[in-house]
SEROVO-465069 format. One record per residue: y, x, z of N, C-alpha, C in turn; residue in one letter. Coordinates in steps of 0.2 Angstrom, whole numbers, padded with zeros to 4 digits, always signed. Last residue first. Layout:
SEROVO-465069
YXZYXZYXZa...
***
This chain:
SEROVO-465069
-0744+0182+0816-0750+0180+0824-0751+0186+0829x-0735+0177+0809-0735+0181+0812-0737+0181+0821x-0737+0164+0806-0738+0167+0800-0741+0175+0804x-0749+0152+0810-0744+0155+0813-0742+0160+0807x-0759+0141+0808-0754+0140+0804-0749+0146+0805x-0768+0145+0819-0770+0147+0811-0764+0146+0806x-0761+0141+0831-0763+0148+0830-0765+0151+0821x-0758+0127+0828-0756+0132+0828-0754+0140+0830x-0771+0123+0828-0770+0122+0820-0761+0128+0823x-0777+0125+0840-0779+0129+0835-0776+0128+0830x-0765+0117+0847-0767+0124+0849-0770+0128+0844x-0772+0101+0844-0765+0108+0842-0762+0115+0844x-0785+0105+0848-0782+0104+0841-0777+0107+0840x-0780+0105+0863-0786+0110+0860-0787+0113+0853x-0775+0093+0863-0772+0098+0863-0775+0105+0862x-0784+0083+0853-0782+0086+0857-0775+0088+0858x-0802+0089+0848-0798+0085+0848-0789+0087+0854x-0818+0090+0842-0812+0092+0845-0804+0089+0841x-0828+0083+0837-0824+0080+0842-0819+0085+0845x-0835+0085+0823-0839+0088+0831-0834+0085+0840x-0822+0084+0817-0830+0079+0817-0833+0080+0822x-0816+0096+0821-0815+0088+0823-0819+0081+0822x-0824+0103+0814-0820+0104+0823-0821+0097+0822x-0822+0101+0802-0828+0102+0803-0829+0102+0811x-0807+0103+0800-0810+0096+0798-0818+0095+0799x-0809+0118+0802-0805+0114+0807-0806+0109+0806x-0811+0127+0792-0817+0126+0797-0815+0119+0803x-0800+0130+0785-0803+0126+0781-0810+0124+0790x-0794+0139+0793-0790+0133+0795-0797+0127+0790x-0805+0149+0793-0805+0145+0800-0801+0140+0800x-0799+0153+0779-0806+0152+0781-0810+0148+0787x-0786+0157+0782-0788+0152+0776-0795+0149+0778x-0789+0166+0792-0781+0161+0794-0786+0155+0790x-0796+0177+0785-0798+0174+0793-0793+0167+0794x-0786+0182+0773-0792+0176+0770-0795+0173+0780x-0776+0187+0782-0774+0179+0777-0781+0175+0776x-0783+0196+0787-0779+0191+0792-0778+0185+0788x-0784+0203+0777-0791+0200+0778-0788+0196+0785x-0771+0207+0772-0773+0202+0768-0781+0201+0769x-0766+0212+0783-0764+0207+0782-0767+0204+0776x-0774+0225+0793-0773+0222+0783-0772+0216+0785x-0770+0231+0807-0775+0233+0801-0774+0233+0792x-0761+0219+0810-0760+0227+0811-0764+0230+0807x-0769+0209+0806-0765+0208+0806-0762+0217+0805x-0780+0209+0817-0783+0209+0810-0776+0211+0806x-0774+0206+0829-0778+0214+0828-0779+0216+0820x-0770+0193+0826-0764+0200+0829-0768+0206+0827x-0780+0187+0824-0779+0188+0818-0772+0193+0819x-0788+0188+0835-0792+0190+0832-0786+0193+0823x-0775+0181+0845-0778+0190+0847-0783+0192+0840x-0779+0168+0840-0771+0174+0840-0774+0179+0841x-0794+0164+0842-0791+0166+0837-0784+0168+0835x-0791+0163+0858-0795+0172+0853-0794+0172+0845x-0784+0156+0859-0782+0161+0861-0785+0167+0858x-0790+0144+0855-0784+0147+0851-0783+0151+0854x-0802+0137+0854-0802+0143+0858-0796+0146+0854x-0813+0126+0852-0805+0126+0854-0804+0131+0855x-0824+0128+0848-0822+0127+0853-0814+0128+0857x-0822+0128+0834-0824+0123+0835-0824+0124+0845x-0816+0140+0833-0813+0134+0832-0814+0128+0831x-0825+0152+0837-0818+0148+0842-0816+0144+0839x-0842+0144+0835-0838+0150+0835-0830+0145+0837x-0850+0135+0824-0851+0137+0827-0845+0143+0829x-0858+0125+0808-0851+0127+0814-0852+0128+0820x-0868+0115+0806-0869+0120+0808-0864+0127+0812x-0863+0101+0806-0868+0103+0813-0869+0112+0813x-0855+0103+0794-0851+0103+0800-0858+0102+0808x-0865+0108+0785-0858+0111+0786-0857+0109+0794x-0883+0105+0787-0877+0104+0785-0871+0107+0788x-0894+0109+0792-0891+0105+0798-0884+0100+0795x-0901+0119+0783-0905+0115+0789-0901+0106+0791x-0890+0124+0777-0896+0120+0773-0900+0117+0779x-0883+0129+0788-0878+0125+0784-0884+0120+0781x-0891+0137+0792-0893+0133+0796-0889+0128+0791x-0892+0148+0781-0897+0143+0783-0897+0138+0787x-0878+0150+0781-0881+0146+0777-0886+0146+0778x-0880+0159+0794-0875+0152+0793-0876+0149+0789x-0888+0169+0791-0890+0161+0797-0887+0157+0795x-0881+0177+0781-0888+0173+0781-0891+0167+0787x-0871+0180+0790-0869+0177+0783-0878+0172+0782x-0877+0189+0800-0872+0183+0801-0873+0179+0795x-0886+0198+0793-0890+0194+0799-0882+0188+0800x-0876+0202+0785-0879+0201+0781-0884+0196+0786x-0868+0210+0795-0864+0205+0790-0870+0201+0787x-0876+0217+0801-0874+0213+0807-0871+0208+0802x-0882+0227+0788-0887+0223+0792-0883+0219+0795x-0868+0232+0788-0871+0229+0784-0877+0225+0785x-0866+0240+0799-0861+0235+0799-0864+0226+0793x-0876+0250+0800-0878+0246+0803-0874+0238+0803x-0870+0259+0786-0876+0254+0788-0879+0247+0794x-0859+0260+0796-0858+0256+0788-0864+0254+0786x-0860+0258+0811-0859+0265+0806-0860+0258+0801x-0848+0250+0822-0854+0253+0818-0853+0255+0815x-0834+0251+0826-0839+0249+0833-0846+0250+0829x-0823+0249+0817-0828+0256+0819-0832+0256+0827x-0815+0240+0814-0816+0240+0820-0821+0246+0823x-0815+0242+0799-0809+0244+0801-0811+0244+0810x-0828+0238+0795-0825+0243+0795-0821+0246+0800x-0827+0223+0799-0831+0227+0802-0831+0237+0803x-0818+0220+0788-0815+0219+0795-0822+0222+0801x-0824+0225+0778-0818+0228+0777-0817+0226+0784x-0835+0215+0775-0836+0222+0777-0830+0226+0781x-0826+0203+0775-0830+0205+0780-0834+0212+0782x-0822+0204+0761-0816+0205+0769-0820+0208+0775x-0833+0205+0756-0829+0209+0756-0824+0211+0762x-0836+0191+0756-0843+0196+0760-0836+0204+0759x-0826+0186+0752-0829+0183+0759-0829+0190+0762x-0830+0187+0741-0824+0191+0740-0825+0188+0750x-0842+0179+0738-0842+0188+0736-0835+0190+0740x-0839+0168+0740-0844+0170+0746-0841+0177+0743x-0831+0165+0727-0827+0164+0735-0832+0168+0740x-0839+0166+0717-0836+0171+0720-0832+0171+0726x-0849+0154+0725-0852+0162+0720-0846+0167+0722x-0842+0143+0727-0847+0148+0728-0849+0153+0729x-0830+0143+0719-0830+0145+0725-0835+0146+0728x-0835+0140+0704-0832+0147+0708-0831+0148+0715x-0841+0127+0710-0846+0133+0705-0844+0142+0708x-0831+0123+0710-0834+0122+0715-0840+0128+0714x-0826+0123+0697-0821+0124+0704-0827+0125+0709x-0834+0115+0690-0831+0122+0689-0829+0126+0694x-0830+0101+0695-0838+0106+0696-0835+0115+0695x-0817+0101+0692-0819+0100+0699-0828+0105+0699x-0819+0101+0677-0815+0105+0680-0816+0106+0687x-0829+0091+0674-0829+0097+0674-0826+0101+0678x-0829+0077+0685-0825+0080+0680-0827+0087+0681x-0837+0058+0680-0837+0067+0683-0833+0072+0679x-0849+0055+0668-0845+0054+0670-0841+0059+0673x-0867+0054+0672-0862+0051+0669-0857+0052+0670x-0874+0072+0679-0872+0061+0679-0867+0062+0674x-0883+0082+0671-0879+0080+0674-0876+0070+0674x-0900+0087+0676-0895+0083+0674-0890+0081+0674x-0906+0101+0679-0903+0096+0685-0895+0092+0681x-0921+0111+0679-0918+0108+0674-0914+0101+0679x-0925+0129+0683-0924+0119+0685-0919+0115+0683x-0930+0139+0672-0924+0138+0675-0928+0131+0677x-0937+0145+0661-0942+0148+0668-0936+0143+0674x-0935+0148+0648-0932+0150+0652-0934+0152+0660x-0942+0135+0644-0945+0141+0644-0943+0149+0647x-0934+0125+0651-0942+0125+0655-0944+0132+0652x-0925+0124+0643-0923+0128+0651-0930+0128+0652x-0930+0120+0632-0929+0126+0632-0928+0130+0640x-0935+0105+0634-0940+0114+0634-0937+0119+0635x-0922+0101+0636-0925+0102+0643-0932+0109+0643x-0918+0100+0624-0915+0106+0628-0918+0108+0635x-0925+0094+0619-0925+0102+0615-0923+0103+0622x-0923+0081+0624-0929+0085+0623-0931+0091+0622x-0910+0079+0622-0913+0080+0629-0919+0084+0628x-0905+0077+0609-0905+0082+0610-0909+0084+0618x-0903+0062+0608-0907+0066+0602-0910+0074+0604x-0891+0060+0616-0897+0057+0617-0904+0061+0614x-0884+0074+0619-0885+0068+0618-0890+0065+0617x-0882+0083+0635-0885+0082+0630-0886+0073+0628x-0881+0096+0648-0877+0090+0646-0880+0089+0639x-0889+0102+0666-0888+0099+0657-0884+0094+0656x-0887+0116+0675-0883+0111+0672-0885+0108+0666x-0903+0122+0683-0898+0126+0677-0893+0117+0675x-0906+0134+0695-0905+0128+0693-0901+0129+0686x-0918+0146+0694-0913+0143+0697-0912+0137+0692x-0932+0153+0691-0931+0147+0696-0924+0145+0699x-0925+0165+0684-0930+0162+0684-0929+0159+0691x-0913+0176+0683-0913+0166+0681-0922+0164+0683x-0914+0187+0684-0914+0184+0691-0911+0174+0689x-0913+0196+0676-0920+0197+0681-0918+0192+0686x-0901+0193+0669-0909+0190+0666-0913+0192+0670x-0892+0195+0676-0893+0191+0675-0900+0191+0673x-0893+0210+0677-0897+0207+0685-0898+0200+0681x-0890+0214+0664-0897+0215+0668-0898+0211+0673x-0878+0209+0663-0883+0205+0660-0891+0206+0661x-0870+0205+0680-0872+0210+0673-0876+0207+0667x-0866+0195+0687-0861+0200+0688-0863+0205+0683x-0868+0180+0685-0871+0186+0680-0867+0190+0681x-0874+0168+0698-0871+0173+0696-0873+0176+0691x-0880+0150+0694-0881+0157+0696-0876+0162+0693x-0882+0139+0685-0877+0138+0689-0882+0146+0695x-0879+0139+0667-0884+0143+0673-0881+0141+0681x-0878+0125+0659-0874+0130+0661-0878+0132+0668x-0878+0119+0642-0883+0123+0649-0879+0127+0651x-0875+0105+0632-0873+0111+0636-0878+0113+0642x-0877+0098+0616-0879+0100+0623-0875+0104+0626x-0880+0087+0599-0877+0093+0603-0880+0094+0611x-0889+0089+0583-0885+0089+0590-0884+0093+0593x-0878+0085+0568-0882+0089+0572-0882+0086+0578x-0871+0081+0559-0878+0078+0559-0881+0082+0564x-0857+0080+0556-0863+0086+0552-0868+0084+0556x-0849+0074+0564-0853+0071+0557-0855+0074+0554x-0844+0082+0573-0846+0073+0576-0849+0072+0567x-0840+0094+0575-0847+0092+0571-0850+0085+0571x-0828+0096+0584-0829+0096+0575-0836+0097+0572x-0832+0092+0595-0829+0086+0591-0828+0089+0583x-0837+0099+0607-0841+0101+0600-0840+0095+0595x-0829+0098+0617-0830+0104+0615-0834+0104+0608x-0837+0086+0622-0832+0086+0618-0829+0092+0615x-0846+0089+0633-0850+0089+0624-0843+0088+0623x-0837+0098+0644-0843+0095+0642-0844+0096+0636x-0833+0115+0652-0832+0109+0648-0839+0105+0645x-0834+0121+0661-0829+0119+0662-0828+0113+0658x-0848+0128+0661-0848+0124+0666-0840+0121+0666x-0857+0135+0644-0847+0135+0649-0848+0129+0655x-0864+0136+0636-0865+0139+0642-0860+0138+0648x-0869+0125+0623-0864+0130+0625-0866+0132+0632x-0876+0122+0607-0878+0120+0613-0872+0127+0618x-0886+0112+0594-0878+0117+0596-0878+0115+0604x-0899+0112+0584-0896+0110+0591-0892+0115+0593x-0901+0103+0569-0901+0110+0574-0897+0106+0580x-0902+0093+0561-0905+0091+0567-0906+0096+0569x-0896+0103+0548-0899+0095+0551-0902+0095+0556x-0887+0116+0550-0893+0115+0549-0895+0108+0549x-0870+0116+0548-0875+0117+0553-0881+0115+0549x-0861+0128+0537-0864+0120+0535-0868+0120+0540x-0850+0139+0543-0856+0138+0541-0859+0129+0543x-0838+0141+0545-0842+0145+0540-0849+0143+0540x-0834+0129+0554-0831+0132+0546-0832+0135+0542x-0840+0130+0566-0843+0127+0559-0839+0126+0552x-0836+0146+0568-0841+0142+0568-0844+0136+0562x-0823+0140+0572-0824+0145+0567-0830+0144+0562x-0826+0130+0581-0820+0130+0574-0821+0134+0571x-0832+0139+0593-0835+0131+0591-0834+0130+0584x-0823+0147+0597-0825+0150+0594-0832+0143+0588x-0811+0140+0600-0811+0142+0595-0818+0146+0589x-0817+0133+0614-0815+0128+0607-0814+0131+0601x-0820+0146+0620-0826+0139+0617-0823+0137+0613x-0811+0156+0624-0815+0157+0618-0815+0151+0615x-0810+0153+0640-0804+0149+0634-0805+0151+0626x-0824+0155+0643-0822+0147+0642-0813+0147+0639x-0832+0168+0633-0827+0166+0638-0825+0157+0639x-0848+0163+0627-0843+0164+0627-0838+0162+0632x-0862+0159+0621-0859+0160+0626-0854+0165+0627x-0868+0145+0612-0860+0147+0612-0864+0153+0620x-0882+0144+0601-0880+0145+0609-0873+0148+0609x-0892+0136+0591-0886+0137+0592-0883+0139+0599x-0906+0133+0584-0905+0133+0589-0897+0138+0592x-0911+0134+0571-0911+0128+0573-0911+0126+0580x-0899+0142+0558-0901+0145+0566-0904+0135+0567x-0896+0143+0545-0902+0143+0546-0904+0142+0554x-0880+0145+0548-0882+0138+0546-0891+0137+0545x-0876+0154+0553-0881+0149+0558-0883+0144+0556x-0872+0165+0543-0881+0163+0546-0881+0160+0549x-0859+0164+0544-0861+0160+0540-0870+0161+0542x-0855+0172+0555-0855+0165+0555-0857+0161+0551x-0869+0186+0554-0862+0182+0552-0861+0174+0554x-0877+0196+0564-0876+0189+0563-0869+0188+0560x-0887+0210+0570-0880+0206+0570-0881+0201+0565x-0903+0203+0575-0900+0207+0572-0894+0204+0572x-0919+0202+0584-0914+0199+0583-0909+0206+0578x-0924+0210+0602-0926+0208+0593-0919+0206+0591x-0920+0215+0612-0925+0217+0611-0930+0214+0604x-0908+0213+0620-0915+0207+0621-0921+0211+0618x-0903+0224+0618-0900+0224+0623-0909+0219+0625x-0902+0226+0605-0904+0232+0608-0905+0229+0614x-0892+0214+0601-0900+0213+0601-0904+0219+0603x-0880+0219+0610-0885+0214+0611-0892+0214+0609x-0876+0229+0599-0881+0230+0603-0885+0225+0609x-0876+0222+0587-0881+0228+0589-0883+0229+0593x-0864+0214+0593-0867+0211+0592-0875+0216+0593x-0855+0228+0595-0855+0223+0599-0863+0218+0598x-0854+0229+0579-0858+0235+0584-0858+0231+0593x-0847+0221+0575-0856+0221+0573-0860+0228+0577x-0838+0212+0587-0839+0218+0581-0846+0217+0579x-0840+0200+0596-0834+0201+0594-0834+0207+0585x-0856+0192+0587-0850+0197+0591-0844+0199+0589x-0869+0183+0584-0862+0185+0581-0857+0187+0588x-0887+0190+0585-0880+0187+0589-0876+0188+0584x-0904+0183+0581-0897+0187+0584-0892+0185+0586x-0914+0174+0584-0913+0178+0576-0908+0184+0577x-0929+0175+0593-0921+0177+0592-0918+0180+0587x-0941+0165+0598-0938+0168+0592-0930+0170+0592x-0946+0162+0612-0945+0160+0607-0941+0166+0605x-0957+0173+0622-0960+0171+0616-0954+0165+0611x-0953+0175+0633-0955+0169+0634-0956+0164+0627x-0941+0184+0631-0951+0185+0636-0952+0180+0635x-0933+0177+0624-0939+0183+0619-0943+0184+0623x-0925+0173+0634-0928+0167+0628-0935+0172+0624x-0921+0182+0643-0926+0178+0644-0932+0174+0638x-0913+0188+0633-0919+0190+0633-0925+0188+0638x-0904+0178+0630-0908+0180+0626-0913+0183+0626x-0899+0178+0645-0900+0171+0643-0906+0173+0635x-0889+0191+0645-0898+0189+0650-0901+0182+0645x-0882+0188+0633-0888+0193+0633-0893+0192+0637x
***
């Protein structure tokens, strides 16, 4: 739906959606603000085809698709799913169409924030030869940066990588609340400005400097004693923001030892983070 109603401010034509229900579908186009519920047999006029759909949907929803409906000549079928490539669209290797995929690479925790907050991000493209050209307008009308993908390369690892951004930072920014909570040294306001002044330097500097010059804090300074007292205290509180602090600084420790710690300074830190019962 965000993806739709970008496409309508920006003047292309939305015929509608096929939805789970026709009232599902309804309101979708309530949602973009033209368009109408949709059978899988109308797409056979559609000269712009968009899956977006759950990723274990796509294959079926692709089958169904062009079982009911004869694709149009040189329409463009085209998916959203970051897990999988063009092979996903092998039941139309000889209805003439082409093919693609766009995959947003930004969060859509709604379909509201999504559509007010695609313009200027980057968006994944996968397309055959026939199909570059449509697709690239399209993201350009969408407002997004168009970021080709290479040759080859495995979905599944991008995917991967995709969610541990996005939601690995979210579930991050949670513990992090919850471990400023629990210390009641600030009020919830002020907890929230000290996570947000932390969390925004570090990926700035990560952009300035890169990962391992940006690191900073006990694990790069060898400091196994305050990471045992940090995860002893955490630990009494919620052993499951102890778990994500152990996960999060054992991954930070390949980042240490570029930087040259080394050691016994090392063995002291991998076993303070390896310890269960810290």
């Amino acid at each position: 739906m965000a993806l739709g109603r970008r496409f309508a401010a920006a003047g292309v034509r939305v015929l509608g959606y096929v939805g789970r229900s026709e009232a599902s579908a309804q309101r979708a186009c309530e949602f973009v603000g033209e368009g109408r519920p949709l059978a899988l047999a109308d797409l056979a006029s559609a000269h712009v085809v968009m899956f977006c759909v759950s990723d274990p949907s796509l294959r079926d929803a692709v089958s169904a698709a062009v079982a009911a409906a004869q694709p149009r000549s040189c329409s463009l079928w085209i998916h959203t799913s970051a897990r999988f490539d063009l092979a996903v669209f092998e039941p139309l290797a000889t209805k003439g169409v082409r093919i693609g995929a766009l995959h947003p690479i930004a969060p859509f925790p709604d379909a509201e924030s999504g559509a007010s907050s695609l313009l200027g991000k980057p968006a994944l493209l996968i397309a055959d030869p026939r199909a570059r050209r449509l697709l690239a307008t399209l993201v350009d009308r969408l407002g997004m940066r168009a970021m080709w993908c290479q040759p080859g390369g495995d979905p599944l690892l991008y995917h991967a990588a995709c969610a541990l951004a996005a939601n690995g930072l979210t579930a991050l920014r949670a513990a992090v609340d919850a471990a400023f909570a629990h210390s009641n040294r600030l009020s919830s306001e002020d907890a929230g400005v000290a996570a947000d002044a932390l969390m925004r330097a570090a990926l700035d500097a990560c952009l300035a400097l890169g990962p391992q010059n940006a690191l900073s804090g006990p694990v790069l300074r060898g400091d196994a004693e305050t990471l045992r007292l940090h995860r002893k205290a955490l630990r009494l509180e919620d052993p499951a923001i102890d778990a994500v602090y152990a996960a999060v600084m054992t991954a930070a420790i390949p980042l240490a030892r570029a930087r040259g710690l080394g050691g016994d300074a090392l063995v002291a830190v991998e076993g303070a983070l390896a310890q269960r019962d810290a």
